[in-house]
Backbone as CSV, one residue per row, in Angstrom:
resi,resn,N_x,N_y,N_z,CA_x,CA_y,CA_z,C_x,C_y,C_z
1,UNK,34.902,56.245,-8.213,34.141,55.227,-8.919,33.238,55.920,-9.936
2,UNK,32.806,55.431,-10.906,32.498,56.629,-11.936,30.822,56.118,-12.017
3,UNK,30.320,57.015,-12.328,28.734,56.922,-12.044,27.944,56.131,-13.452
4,UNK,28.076,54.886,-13.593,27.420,54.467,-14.822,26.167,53.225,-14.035
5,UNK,25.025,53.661,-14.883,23.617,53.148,-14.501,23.552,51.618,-14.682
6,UNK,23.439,51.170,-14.064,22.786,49.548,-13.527,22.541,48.871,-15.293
7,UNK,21.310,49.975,-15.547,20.637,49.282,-16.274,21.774,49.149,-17.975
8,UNK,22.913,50.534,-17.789,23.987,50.528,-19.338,24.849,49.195,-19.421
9,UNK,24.887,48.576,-18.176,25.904,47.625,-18.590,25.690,46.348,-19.604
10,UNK,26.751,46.293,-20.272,26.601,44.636,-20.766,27.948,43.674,-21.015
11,UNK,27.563,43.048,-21.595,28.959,41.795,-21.697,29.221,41.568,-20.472
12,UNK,30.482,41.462,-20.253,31.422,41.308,-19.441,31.291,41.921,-17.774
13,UNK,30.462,43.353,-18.413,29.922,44.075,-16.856,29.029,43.838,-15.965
14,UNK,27.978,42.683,-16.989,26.909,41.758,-16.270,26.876,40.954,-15.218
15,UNK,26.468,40.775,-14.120,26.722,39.848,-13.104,25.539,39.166,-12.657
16,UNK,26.091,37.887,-12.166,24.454,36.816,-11.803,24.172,37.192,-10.596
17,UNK,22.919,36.520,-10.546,21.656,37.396,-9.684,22.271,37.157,-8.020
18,UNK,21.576,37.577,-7.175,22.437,37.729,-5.781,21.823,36.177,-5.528
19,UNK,22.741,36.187,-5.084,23.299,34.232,-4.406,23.398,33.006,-4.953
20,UNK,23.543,33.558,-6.151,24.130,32.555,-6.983,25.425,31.768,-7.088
21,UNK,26.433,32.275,-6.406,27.190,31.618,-5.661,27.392,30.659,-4.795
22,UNK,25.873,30.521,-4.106,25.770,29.671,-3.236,24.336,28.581,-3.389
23,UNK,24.122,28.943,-4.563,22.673,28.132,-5.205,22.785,26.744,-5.483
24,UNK,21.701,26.215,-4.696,22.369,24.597,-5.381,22.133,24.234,-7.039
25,UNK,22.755,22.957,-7.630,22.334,22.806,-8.907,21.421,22.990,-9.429
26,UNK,20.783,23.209,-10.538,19.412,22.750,-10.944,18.270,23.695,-10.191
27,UNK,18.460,24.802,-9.564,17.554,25.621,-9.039,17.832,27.117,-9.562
28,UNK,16.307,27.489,-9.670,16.224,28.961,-10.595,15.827,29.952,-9.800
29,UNK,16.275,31.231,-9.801,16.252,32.304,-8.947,14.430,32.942,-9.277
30,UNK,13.028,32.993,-7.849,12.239,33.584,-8.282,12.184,34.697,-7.760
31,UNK,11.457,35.869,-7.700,11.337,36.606,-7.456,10.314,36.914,-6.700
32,UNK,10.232,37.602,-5.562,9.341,37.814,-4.452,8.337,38.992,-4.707
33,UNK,8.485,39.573,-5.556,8.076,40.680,-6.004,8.581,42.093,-5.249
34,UNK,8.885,41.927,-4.340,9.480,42.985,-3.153,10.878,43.569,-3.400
35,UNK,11.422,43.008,-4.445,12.937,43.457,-4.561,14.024,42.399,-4.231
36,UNK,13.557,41.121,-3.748,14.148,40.142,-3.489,13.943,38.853,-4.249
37,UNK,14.313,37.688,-3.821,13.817,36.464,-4.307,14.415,35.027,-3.484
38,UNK,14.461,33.976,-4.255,14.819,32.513,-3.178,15.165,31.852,-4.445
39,UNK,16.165,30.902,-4.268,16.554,30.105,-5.371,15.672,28.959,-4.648
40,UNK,14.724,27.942,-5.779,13.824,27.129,-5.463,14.164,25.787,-6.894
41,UNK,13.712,25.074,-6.396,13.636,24.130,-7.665,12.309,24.716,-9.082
42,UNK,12.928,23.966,-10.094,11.919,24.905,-10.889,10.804,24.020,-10.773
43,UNK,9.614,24.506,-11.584,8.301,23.644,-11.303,8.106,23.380,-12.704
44,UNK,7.341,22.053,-12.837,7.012,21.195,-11.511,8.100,20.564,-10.720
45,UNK,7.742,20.763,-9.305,8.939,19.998,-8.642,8.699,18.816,-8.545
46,UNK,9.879,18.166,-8.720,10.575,16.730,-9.228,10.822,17.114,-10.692
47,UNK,10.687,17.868,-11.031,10.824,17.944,-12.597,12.824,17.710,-13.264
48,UNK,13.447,18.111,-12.206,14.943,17.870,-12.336,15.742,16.562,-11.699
49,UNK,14.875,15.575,-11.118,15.355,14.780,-10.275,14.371,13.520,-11.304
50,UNK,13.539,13.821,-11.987,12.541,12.881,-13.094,12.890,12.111,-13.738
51,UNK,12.612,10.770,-13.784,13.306,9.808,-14.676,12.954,9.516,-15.931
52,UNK,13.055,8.749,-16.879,12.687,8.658,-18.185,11.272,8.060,-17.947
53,UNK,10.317,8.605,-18.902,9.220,7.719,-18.964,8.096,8.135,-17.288
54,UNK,8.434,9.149,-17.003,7.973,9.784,-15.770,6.971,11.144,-15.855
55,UNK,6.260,10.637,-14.961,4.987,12.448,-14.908,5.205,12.435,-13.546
56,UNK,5.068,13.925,-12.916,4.782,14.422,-11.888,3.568,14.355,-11.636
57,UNK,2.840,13.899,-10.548,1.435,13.872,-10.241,1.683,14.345,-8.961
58,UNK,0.364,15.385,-9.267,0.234,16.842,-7.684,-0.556,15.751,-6.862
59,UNK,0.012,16.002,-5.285,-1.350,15.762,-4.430,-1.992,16.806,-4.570
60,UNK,-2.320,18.016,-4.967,-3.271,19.084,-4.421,-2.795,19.602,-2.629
61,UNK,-1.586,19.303,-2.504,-1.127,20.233,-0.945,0.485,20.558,-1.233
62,UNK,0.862,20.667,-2.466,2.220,21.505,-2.653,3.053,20.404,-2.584
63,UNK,2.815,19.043,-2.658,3.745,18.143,-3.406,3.406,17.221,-4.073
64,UNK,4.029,16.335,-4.147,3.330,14.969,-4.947,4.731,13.947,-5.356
65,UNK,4.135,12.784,-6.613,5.422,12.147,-6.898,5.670,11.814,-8.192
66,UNK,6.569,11.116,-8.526,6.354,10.765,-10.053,5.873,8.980,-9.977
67,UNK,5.467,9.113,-10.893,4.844,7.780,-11.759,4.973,7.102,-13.402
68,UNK,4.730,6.195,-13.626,4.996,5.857,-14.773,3.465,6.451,-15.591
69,UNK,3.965,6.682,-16.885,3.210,7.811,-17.110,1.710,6.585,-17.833
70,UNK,1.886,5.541,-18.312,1.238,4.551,-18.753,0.278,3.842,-17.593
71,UNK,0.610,4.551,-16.342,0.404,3.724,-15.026,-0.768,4.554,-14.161
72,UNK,-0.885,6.172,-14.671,-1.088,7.274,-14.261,-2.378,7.205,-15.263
73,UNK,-2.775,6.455,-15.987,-4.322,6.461,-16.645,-4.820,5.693,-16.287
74,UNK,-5.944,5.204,-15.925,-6.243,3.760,-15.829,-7.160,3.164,-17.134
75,UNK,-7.333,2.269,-17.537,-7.743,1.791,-18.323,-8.973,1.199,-18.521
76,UNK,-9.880,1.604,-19.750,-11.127,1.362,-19.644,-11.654,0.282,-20.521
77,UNK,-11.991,-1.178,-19.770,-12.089,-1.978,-20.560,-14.008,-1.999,-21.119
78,UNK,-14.647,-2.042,-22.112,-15.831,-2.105,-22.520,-16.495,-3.238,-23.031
79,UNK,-17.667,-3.964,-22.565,-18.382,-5.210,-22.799,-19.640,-4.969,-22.754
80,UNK,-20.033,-6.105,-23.734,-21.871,-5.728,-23.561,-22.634,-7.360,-23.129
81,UNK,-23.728,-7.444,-22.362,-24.337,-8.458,-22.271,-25.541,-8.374,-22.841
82,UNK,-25.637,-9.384,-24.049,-26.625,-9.283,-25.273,-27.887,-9.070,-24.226
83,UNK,-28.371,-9.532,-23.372,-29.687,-9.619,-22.958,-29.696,-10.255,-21.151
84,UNK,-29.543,-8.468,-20.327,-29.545,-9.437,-18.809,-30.727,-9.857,-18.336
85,UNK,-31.441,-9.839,-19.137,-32.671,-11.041,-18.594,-32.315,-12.707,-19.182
86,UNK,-31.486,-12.825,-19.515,-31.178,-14.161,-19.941,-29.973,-14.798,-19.579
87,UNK,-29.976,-15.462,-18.434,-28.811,-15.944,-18.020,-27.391,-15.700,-18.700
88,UNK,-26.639,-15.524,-18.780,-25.187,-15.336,-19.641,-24.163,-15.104,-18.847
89,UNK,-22.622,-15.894,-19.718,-21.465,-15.210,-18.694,-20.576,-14.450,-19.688
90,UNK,-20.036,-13.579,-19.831,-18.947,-12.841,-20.856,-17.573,-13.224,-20.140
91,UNK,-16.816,-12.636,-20.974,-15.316,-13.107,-20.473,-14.846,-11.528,-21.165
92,UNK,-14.125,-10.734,-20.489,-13.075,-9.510,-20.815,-11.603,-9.940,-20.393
93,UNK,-10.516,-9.885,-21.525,-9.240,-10.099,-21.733,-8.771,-9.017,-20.992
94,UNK,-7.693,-9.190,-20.100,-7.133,-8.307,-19.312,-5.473,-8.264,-20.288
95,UNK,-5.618,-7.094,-20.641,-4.213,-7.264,-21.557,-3.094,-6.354,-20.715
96,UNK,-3.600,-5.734,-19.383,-2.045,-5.600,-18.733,-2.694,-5.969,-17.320
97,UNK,-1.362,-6.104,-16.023,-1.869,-6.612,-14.873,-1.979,-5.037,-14.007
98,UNK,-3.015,-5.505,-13.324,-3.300,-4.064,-12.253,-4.637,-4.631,-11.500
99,UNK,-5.017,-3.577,-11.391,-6.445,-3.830,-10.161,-7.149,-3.072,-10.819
100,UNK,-8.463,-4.352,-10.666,-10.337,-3.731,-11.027,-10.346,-2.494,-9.977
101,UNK,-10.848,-1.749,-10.212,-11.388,-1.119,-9.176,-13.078,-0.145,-9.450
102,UNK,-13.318,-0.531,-10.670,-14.847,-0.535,-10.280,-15.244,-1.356,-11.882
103,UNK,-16.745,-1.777,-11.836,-17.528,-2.489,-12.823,-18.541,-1.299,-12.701
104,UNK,-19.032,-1.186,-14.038,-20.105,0.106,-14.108,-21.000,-0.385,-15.105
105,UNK,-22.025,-0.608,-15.133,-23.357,-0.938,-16.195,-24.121,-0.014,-16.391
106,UNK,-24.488,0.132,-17.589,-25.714,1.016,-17.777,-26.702,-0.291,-18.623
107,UNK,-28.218,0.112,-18.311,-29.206,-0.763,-18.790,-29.680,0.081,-20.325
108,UNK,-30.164,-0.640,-21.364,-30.363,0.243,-22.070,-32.096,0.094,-22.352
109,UNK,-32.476,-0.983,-21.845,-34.165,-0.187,-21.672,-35.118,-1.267,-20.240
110,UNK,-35.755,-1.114,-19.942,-36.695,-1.102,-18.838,-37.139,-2.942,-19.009
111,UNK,-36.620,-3.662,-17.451,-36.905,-5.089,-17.226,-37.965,-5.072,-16.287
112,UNK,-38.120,-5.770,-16.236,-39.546,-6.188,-15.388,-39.263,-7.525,-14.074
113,UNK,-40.080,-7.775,-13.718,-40.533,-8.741,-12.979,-39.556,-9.342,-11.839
114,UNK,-38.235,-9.030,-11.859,-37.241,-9.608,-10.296,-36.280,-8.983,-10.995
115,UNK,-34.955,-8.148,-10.472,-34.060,-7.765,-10.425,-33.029,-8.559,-10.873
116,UNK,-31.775,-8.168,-11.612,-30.813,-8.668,-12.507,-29.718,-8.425,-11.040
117,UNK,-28.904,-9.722,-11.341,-28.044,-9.389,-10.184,-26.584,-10.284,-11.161
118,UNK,-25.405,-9.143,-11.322,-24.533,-8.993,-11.898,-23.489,-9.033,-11.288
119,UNK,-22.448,-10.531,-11.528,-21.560,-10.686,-10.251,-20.173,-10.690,-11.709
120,UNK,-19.189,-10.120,-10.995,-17.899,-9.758,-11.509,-16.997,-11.084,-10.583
121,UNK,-16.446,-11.592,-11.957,-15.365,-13.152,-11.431,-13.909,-12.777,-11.855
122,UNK,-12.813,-13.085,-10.697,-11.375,-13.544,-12.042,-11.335,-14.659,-12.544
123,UNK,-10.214,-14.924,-12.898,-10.381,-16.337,-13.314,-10.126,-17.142,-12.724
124,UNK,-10.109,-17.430,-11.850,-9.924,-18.159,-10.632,-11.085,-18.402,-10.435
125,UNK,-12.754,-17.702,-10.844,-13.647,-17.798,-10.449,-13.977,-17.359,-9.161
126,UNK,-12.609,-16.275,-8.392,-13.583,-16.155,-6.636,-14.111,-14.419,-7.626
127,UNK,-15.149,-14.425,-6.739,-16.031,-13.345,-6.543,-15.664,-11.635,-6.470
128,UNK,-15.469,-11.050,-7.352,-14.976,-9.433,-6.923,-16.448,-8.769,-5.969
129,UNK,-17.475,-9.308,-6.372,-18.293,-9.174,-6.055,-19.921,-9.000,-6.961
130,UNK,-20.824,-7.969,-6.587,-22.022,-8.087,-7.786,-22.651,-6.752,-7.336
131,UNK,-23.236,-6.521,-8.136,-24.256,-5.258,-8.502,-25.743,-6.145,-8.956
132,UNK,-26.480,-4.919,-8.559,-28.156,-5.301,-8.793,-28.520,-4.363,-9.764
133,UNK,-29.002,-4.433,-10.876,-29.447,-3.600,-11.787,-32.084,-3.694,-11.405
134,UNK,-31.965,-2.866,-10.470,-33.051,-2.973,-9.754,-34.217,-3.288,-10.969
135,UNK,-35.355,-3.673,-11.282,-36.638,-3.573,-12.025,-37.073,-2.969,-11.778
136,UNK,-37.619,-2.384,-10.578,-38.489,-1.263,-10.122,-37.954,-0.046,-10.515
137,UNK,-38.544,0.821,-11.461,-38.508,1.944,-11.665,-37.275,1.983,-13.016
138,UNK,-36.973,0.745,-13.687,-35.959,0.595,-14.180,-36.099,1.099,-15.588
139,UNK,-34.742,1.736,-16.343,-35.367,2.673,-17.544,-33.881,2.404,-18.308
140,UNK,-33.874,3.206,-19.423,-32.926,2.862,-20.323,-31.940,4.213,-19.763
141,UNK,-30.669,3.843,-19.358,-29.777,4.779,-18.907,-29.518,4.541,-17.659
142,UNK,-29.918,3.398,-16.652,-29.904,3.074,-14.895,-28.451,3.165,-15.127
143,UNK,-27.733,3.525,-14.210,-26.381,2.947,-14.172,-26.317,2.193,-12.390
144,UNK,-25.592,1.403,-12.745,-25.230,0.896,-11.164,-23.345,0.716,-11.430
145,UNK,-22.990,0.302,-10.277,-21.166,0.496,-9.748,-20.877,-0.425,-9.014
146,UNK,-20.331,-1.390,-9.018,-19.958,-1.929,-8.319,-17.970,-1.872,-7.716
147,UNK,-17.521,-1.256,-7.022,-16.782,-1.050,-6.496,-16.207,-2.239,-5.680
148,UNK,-14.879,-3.349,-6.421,-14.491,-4.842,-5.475,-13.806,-4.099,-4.528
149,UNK,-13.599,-4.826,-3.255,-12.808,-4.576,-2.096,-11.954,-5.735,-1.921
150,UNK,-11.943,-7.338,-3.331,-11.067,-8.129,-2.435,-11.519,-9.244,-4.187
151,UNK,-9.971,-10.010,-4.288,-10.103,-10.744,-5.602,-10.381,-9.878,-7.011
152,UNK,-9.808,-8.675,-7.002,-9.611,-8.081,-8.310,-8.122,-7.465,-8.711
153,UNK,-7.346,-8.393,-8.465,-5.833,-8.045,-9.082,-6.274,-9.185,-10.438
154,UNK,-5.405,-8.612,-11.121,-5.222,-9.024,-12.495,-3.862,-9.387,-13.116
155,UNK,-3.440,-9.935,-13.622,-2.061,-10.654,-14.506,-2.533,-10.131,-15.831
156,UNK,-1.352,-9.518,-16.709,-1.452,-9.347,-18.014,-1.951,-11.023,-19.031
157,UNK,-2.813,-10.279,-20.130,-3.422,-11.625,-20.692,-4.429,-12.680,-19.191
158,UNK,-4.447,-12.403,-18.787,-5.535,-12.687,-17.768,-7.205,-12.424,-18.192
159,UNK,-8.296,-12.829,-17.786,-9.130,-12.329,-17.702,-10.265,-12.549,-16.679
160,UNK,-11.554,-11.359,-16.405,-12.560,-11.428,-15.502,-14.015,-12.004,-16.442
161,UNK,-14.474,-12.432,-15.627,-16.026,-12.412,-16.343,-17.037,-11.807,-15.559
162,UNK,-18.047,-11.661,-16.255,-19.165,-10.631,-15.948,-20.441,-11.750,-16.547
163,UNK,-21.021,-11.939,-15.242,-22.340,-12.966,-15.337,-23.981,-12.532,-14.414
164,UNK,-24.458,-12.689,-15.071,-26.216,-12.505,-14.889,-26.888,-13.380,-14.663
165,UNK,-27.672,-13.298,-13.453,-28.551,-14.519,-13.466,-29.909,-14.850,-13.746
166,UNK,-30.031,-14.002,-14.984,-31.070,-13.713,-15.746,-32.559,-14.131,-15.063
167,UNK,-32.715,-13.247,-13.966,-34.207,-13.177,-13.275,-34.993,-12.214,-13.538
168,UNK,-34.734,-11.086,-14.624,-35.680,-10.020,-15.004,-36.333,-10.933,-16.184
169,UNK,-37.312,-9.848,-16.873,-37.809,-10.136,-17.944,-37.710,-8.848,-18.462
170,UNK,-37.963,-9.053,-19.935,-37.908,-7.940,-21.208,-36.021,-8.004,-21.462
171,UNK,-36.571,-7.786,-22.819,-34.846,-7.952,-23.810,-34.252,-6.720,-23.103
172,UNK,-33.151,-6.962,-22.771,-32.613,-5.208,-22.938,-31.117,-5.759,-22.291
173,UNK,-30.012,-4.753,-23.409,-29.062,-5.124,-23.484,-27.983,-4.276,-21.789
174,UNK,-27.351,-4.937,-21.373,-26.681,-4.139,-20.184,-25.181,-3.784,-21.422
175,UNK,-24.618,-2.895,-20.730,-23.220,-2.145,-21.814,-22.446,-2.394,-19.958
176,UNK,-21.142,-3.012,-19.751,-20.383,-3.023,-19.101,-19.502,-1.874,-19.342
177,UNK,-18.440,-1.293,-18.601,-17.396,-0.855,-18.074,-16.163,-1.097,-16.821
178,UNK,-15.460,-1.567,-17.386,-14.345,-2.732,-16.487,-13.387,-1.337,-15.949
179,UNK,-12.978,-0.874,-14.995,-11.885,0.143,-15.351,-10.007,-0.380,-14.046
180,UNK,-9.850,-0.644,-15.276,-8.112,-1.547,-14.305,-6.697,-0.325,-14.031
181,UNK,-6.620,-0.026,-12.981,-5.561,0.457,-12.683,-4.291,0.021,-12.766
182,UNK,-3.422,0.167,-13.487,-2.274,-0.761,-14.012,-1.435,-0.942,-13.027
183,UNK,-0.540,-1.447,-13.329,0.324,-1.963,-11.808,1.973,-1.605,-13.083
């Protein structure tokens, strides 16, 4: 057998990596660093099995799944209530269907005298629930959260309202944040 080095060959003298013969489709040979390796799917895994219009999303423990990639943001709807010391109801257009899953206010300056209490409706009118935007100690930048547990699915072209029952005093505008997880 005649003594020619590993590394002179080419063309035809080239051969695929050890067990490639027996590798399933769609999987790439890594290397162990040790002189060996494992044919594995390439990463991200699901990335060869992925459908159109698809992201891989990690759990953070070495797997995860795919999703629609439009479905995988959630969406941030924005409203303002001219003045929550003054009774008012707003209405926000839900332009795809999914689930509320939190209402977020910030106050933008300091009420007085009884607490603003801020209840989130569908249209159906039942209750996602309400947040208190407190008076005591109240300043421009409070944020409060209200997080629904029940009556916040949504239908595309649908909408929620956001109402105050204007018991503070002093002008000051609340800035909403609707945020809908798409379905």
């Amino acid at each position: 057998m005649p003594n020619i080095q590993h590394s002179a060959l080419t063309g035809a003298e080239l051969h695929e990596p050890k067990g490639a013969s027996g590798a399933s489709v769609n999987t790439t040979y890594v290397s162990d660093g040790a002189g060996s390796g494992s044919w594995s799917e390439p990463e991200p895994k699901g990335v060869v099995a992925a459908a159109a219009d698809k992201v891989y999303i990690s759990d953070g423990a070495g797997s995860g799944s795919q999703t629609t990639l439009v479905t995988a943001v959630p969406l941030m709807l924005t409203a303002v209530i001219a003045d929550v010391s003054t009774a008012e109801t707003i209405y926000i257009a839900m332009p795809y269907a999914g689930t509320i899953t939190q209402v977020v206010s910030v106050l933008e300056a300091t009420i007085g005298t009884a607490d603003a209490t801020v209840l989130a409706r569908n249209s159906a009118a039942a209750s996602m629930g309400g947040l208190t935007v407190a008076y005591t100690g109240s300043a421009a930048g409070d944020v409060d959260t209200l997080v629904p547990a029940s009556d916040n699915i949504v239908t595309a072209g649908d909408y929620i309202t956001i109402e105050t029952n204007g018991a503070s005093t002093g002008t000051a505008r609340l800035f909403i944040t609707v945020v809908l997880e798409r379905s």
